[in-house]
N, CA, C and O of each residue as an XYZ file, in Angstrom:
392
protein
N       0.826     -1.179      0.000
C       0.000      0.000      0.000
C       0.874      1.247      0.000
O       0.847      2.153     -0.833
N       1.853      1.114      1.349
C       2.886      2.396      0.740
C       3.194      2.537     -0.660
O       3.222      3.652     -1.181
N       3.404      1.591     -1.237
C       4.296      1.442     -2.631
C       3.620      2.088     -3.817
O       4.209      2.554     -4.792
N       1.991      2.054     -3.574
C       1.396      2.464     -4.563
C       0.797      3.649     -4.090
O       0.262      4.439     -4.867
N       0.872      3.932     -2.201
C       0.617      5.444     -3.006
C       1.826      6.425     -3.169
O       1.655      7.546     -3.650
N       3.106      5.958     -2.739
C       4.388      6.728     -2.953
C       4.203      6.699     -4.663
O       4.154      7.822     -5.165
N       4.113      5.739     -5.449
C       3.748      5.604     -6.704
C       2.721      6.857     -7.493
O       2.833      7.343     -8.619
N       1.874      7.088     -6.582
C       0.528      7.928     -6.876
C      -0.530      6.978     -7.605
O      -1.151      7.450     -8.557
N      -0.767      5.654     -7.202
C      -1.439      4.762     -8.309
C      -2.733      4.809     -7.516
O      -2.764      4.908     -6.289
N      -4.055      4.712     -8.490
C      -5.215      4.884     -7.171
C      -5.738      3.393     -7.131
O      -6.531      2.889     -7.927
N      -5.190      2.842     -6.144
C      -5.290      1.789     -5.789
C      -6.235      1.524     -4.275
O      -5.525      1.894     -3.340
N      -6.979      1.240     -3.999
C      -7.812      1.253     -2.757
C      -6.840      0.166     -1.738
O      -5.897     -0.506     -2.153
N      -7.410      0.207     -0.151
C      -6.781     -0.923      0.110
C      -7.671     -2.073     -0.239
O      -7.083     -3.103     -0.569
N      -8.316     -2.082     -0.234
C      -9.416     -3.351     -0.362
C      -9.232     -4.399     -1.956
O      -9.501     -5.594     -2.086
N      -8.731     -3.504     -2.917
C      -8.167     -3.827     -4.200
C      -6.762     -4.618     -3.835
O      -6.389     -5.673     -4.350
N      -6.127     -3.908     -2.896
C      -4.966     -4.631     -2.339
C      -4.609     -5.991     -2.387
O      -3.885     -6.825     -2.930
N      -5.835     -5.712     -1.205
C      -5.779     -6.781      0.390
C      -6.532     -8.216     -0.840
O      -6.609     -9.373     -0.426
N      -6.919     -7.902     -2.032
C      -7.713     -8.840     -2.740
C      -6.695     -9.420     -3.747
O      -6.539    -10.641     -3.782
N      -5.955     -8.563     -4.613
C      -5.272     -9.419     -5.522
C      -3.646     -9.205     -5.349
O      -2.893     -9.090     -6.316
N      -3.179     -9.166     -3.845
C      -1.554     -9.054     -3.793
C      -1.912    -10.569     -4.095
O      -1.998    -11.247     -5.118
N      -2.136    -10.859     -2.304
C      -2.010    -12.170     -1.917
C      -2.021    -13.545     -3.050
O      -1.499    -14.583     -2.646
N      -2.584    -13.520     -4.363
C      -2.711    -14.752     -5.345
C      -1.368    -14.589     -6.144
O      -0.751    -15.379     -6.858
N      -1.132    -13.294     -5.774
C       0.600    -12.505     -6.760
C       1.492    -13.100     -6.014
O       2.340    -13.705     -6.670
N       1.633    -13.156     -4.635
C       2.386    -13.498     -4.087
C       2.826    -14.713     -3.881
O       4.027    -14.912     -3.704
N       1.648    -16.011     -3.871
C       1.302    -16.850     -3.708
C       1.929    -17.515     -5.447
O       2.535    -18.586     -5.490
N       1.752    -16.985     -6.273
C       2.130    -17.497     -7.449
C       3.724    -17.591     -7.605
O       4.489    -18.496     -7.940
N       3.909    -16.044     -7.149
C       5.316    -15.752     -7.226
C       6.229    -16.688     -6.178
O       7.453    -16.580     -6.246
N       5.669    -17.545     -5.273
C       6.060    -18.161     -4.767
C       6.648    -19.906     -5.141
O       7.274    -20.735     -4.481
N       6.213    -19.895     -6.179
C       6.588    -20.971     -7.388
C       7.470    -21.619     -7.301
O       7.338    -21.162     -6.166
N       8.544    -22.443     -7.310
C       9.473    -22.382     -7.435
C      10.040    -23.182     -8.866
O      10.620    -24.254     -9.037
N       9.489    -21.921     -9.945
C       9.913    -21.901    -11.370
C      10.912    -20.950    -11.694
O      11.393    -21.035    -12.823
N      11.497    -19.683    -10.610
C      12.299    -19.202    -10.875
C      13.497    -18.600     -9.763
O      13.604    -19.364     -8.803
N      14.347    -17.488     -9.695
C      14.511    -17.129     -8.879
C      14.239    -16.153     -8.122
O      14.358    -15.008     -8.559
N      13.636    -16.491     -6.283
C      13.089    -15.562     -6.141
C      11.893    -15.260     -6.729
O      11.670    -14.066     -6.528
N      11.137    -15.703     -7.274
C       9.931    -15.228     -7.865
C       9.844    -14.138     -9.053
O       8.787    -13.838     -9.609
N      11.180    -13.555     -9.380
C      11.239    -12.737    -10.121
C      10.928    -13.303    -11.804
O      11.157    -14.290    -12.502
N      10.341    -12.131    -11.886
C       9.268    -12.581    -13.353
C       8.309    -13.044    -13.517
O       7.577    -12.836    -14.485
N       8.073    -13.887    -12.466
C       6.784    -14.607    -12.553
C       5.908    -13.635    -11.674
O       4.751    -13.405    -12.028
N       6.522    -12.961    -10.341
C       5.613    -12.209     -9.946
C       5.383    -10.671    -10.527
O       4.576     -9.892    -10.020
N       6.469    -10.263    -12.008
C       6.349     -9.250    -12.502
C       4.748     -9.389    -12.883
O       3.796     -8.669    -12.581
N       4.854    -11.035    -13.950
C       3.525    -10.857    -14.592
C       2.344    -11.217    -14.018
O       1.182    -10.999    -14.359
N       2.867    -11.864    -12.994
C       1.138    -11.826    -11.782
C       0.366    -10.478    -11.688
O      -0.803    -10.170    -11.917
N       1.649     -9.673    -11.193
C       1.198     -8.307    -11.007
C       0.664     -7.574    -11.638
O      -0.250     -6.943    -11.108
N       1.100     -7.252    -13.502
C       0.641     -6.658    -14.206
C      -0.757     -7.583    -14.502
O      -1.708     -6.972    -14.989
N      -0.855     -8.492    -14.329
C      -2.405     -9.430    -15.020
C      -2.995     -9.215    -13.673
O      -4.008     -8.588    -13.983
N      -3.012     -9.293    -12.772
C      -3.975     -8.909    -11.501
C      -4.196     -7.354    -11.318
O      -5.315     -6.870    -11.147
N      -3.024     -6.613    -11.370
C      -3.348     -4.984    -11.523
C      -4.074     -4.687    -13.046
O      -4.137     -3.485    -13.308
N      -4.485     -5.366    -13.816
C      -4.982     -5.059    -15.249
C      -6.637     -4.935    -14.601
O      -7.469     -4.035    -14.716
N      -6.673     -5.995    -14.029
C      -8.221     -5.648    -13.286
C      -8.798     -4.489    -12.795
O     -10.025     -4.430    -12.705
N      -8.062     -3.509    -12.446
C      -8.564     -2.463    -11.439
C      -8.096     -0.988    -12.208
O      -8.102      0.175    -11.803
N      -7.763     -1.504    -13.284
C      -7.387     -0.597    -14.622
C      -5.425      0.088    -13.787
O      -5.227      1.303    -13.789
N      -4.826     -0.425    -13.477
C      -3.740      0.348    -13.637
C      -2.435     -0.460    -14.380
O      -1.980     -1.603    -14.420
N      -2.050      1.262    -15.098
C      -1.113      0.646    -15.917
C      -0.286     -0.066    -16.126
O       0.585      0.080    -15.268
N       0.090     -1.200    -17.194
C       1.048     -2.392    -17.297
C       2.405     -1.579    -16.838
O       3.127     -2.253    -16.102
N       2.871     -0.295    -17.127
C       4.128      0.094    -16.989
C       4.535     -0.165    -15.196
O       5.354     -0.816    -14.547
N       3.163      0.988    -14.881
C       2.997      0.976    -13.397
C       2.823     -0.024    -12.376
O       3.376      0.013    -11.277
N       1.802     -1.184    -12.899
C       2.582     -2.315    -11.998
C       3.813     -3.011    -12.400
O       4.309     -3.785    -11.581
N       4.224     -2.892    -13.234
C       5.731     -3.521    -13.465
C       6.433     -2.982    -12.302
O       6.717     -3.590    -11.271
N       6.773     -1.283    -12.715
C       6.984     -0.950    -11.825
C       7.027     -1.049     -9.942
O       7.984     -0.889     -9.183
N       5.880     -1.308     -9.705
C       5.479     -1.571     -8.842
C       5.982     -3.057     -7.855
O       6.187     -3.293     -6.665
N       6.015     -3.693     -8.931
C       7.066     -5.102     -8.654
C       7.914     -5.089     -8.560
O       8.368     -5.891     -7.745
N       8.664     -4.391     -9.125
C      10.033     -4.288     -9.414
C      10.491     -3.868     -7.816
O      11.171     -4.620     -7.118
N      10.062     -2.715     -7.427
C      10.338     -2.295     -6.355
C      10.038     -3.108     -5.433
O      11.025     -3.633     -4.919
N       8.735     -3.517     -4.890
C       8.657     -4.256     -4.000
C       9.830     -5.792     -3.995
O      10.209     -6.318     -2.948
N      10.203     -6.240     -5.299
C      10.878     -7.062     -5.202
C      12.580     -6.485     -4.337
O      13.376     -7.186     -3.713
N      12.636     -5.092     -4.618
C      14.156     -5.012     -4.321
C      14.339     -4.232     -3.341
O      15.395     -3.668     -3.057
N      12.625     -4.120     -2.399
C      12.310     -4.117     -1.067
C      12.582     -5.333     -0.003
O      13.193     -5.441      1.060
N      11.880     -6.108     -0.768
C      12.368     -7.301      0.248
C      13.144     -7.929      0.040
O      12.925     -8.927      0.726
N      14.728     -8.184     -0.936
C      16.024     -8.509     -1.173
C      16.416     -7.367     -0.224
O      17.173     -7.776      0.657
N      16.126     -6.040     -0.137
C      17.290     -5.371      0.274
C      16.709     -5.566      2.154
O      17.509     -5.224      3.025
N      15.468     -6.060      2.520
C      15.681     -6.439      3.921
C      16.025     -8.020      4.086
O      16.468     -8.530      5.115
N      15.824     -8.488      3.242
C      16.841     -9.943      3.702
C      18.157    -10.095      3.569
O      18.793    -10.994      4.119
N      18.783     -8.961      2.609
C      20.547     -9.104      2.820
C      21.383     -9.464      4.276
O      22.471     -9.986      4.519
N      20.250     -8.882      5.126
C      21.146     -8.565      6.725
C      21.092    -10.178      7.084
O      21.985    -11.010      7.243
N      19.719    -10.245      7.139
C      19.882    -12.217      7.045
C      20.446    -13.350      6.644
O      20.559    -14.433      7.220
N      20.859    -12.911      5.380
C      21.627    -13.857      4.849
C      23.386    -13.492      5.151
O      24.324    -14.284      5.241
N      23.377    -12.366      5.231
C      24.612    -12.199      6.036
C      25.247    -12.952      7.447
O      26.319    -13.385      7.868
N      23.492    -12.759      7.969
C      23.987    -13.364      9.124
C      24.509    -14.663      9.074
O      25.623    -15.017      9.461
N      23.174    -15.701      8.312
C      23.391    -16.869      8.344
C      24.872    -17.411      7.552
O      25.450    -18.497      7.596
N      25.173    -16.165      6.843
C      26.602    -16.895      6.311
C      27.735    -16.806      7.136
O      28.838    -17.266      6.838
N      27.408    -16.105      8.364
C      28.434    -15.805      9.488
C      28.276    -16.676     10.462
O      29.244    -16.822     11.208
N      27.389    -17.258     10.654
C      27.244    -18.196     11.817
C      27.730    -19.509     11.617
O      27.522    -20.066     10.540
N      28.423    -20.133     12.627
C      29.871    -21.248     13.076
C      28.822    -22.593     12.394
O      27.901    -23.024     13.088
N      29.021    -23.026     11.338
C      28.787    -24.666     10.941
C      28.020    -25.198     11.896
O      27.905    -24.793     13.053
N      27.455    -26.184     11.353
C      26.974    -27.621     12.556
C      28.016    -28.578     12.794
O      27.879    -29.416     13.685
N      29.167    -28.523     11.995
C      30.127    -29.253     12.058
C      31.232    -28.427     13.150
O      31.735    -28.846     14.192
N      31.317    -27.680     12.766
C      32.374    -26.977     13.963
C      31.857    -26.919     15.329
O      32.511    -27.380     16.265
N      30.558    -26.301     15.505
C      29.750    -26.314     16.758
C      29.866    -28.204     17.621
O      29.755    -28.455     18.821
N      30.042    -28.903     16.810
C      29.257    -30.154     16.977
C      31.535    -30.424     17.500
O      31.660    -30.680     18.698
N      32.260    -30.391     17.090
C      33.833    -30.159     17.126
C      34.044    -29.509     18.804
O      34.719    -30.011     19.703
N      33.347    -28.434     18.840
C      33.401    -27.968     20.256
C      32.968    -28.211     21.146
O      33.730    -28.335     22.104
N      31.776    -28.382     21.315
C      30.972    -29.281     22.040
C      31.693    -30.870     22.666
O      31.650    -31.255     23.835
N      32.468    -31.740     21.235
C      33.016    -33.080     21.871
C      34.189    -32.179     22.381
O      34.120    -32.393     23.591
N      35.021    -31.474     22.238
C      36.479    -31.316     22.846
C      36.232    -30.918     24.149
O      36.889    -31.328     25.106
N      35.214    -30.052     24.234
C      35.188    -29.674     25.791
C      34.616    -30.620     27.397
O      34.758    -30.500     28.614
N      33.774    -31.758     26.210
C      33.565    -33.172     27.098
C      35.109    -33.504     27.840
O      35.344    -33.699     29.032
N      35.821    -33.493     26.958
C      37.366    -34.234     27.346
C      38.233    -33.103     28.517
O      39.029    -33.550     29.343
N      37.925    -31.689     28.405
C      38.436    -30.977     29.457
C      38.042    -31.179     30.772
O      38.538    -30.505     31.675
């Protein structure tokens, strides 16, 4: 909802709250990566309903897609920082023996 009205798109919430969720749900596929592309064209064929423009929901995807990559970076950071199951599992037996 931010997205479209920072956008200026007249989008209701109720238009929303009705055809994200089957976008999302599609885009959830796992035909590509990330959902990208597949939830471009969810978006533009579900936003075609409520008359707004193919450019503008493209748009609209686009961003939200590199909304939620740019809040999962910190996550995947993390998880690439955190000690193995193999090393953890290494420390755990050595300190039995102390």
């Amino acid at each position: 909802m931010c997205l479209a009205t920072a956008l200026q798109l007249s989008l209701r919430p109720l238009e929303i709250f009705l055809l994200l969720p089957p976008v999302l749900l599609m885009s959830s596929l796992p035909v590509s990566i990330a959902g990208w592309g597949v939830r471009e064209t969810a978006m533009v064929g579900a936003l075609s309903f409520v008359a707004v423009a193919e450019t503008d929901a493209l748009l609209l995807s686009v961003l939200f897609g590199l909304i939620v990559m740019v809040i999962g970076l910190p996550g995947g950071f993390l998880w690439l920082l955190r000690p193995s199951k193999v090393e953890a599992e290494e420390e755990s037996s050595l300190s039995e023996f102390e």
